[in-house]
C-alpha positions in Angstrom: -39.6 -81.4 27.3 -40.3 -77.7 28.9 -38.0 -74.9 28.5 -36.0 -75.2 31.6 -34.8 -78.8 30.8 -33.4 -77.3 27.5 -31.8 -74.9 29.1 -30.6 -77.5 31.9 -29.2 -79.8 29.3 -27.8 -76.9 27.2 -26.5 -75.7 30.0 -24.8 -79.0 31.0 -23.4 -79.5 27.4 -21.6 -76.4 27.6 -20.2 -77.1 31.3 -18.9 -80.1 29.6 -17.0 -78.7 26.5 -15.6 -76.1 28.7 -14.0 -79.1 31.4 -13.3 -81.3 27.8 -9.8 -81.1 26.4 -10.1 -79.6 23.0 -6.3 -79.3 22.4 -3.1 -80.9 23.4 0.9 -78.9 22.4 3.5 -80.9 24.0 2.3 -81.2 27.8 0.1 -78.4 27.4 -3.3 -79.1 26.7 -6.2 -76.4 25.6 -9.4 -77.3 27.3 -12.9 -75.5 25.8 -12.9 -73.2 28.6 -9.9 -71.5 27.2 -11.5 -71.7 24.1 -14.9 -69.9 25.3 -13.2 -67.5 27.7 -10.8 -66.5 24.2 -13.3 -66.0 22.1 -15.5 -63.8 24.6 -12.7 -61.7 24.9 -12.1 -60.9 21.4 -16.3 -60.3 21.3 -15.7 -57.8 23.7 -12.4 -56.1 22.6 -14.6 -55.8 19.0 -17.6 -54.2 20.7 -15.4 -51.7 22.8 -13.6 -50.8 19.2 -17.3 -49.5 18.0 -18.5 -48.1 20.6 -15.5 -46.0 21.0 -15.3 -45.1 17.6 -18.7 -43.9 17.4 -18.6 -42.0 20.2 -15.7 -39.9 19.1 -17.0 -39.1 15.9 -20.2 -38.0 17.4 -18.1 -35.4 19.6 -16.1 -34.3 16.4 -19.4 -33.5 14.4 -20.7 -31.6 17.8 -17.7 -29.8 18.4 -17.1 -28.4 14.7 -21.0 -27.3 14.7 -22.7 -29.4 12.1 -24.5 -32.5 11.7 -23.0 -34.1 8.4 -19.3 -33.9 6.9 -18.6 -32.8 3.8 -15.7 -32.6 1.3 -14.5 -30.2 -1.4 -12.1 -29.8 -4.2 -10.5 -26.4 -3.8 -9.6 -24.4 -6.7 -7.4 -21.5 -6.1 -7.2 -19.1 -9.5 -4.9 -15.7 -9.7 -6.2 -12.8 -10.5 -4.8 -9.5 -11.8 -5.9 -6.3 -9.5 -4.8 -2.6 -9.7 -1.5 -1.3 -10.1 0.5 2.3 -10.7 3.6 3.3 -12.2 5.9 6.1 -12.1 9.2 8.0 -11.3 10.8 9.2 -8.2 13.8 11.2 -6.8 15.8 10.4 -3.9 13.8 10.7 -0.6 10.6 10.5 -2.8 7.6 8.2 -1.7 4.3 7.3 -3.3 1.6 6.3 -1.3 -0.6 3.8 -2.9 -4.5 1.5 -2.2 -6.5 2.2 1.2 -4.0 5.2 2.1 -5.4 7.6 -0.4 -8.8 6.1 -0.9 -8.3 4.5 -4.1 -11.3 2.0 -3.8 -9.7 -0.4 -7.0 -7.7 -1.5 -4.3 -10.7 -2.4 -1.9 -11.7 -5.8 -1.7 -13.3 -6.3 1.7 -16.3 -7.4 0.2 -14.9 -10.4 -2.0 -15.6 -13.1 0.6 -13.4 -15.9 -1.6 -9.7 -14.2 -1.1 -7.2 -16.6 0.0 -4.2 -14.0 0.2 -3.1 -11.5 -1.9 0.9 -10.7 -3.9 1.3 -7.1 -3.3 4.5 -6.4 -5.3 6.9 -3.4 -6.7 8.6 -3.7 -9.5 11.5 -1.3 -9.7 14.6 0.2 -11.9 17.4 2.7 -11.1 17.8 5.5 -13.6 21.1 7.6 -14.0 23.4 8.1 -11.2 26.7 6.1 -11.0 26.0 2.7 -11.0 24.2 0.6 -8.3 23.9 1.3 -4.7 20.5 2.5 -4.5 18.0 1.6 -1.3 14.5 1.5 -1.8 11.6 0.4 1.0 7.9 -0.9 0.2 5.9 -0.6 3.4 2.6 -2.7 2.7 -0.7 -2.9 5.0 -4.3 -2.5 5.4 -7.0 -0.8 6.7 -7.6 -3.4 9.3 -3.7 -4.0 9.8 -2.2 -0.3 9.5 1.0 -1.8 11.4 1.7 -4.0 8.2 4.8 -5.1 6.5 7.8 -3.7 5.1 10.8 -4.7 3.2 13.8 -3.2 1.7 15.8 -3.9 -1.3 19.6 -2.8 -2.4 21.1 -2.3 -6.4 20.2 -1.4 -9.2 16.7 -2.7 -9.4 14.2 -5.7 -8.2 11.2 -6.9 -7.6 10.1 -7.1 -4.0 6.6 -9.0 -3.5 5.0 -9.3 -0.1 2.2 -11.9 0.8 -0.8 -11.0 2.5 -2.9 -13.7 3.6 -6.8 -13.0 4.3 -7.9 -16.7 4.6 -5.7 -18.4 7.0 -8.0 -21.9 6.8 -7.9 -21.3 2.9 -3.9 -21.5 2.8 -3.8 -24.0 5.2 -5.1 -26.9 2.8 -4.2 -27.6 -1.2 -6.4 -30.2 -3.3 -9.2 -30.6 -0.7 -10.8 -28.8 2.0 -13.2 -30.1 4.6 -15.4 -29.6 7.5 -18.8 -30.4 9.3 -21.7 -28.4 8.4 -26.0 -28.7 8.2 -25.7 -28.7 4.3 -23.4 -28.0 1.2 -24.8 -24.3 1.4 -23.6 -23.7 4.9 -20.0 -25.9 4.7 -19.2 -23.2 2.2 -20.1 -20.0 3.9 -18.4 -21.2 6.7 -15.3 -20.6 5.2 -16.1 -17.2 3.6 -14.6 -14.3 5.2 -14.1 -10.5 4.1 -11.2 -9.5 2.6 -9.2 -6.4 2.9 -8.3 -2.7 1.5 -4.9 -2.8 0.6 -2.5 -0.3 0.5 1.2 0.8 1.6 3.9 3.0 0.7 7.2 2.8 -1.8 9.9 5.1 -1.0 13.5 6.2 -3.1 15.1 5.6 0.4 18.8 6.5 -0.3 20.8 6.9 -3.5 24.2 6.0 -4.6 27.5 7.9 -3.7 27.5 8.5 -7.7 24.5 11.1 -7.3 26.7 13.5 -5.6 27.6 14.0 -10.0 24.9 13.0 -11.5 21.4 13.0 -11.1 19.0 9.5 -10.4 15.9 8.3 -9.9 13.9 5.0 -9.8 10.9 3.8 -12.1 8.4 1.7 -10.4 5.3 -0.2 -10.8 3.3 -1.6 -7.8 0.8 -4.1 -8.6 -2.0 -6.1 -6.7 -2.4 -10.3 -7.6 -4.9 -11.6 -5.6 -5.7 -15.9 -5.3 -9.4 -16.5 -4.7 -10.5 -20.0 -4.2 -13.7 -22.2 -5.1 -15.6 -25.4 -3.6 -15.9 -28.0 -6.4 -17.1 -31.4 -6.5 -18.8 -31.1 -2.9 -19.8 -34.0 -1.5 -20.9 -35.6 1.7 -19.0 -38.0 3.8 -19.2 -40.5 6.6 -16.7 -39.0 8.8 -13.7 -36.5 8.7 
């Protein structure tokens, strides 16, 4: 029997099935062409489901610029930086980091900042009670416009964030991206940091100076939160 008589007769067994009532529910009845035309749908639905999958995670690779996905456990640690301390008199200011060219306070070349806690410390001294105003003005050589805050009493502590890695703070336990290797997904997040600096002024004092004398002790200190890849290792897809 040649080839095109098995194909006749399979051809013929087929046509036969799908004109055969399989099925009967009720008076309904389920005949193999339902059957066939069912079951090539589902064959179809499944192959358009892979295709399109693939596809899309070929264009997310693409767009984020590398070939393989990786992922990382990020460690953030604190760490103590610079700080001053001292006295001052109503109308007083001290001006503090990038301002006057203190370079402890430069950290533009620490690519692994996430932000930093810039942060004053202060007490009232003498005078008549509360009613004192104090303002910490805090910025940096690439920001000069900055932030400031102001703070009322008898003393506080007045901390202001400053974030350098906006990708960094964005995540907690893990971190990932698309990359050509381990080396380059964690460069890719490296960026410079920053000189900071700022000023804290004895804004205003309390109607009880008028007698007797006041002033305010400070101490403005630097925390910065750098960050690590560990445990980086490659994926399938993001």
């Amino acid at each position: 029997m040649g080839l095109g008589e098995n194909l006749d007769n399979a051809m013929a067994k087929f046509e036969n099935y799908n004109n055969r009532e399989v099925y009967r529910i009720g008076n309904y009845s389920i005949t193999g062409r339902l059957v066939s035309g069912f079951i090539g749908f589902f064959v179809i639905i499944l192959m358009l489901m892979v295709t399109f999958s693939s596809a899309a995670n070929s264009l997310m690779v693409s767009d984020l610029g590398g070939s393989k996905a990786f992922i990382g456990d990020l460690v953030i640690t604190e760490v103590e930086g610079p700080s001053i301390s001292g006295t001052l008199d109503p109308g007083d200011s001290i001006d503090f980091g990038y301002i006057v060219s203190e370079m402890d306070w430069d950290h533009v070349d620490n690519l692994r900042i996430s932000y930093f806690d810039v942060i004053v410390d202060w007490d009232a001294n003498g005078g008549a009670g509360g009613g004192r105003q104090v303002t910490f003005d805090v910025s940096s050589q690439n920001n000069t416009s900055g932030q400031s805050q102001t703070d009322n009493g008898g003393g506080g502590i007045i901390t202001i964030p400053w974030t350098v890695n906006q990708e960094i703070m964005l995540n907690n336990e893990t971190i990932s991206n698309n990359a050509d290797s381990a080396v380059a997904f964690v460069s890719n997040l490296e960026v410079p940091g920053e000189w900071i600096g700022g000023t804290f002024t004895f804004s205003s004092s309390s109607a009880g100076s008028i007698l007797l004398s006041e002033s305010v002790d400070y101490t403005i200190s630097l925390k910065m939160y750098t960050w690590d890849l560990q445990n980086i290792r490659e994926i399938q897809e993001l």
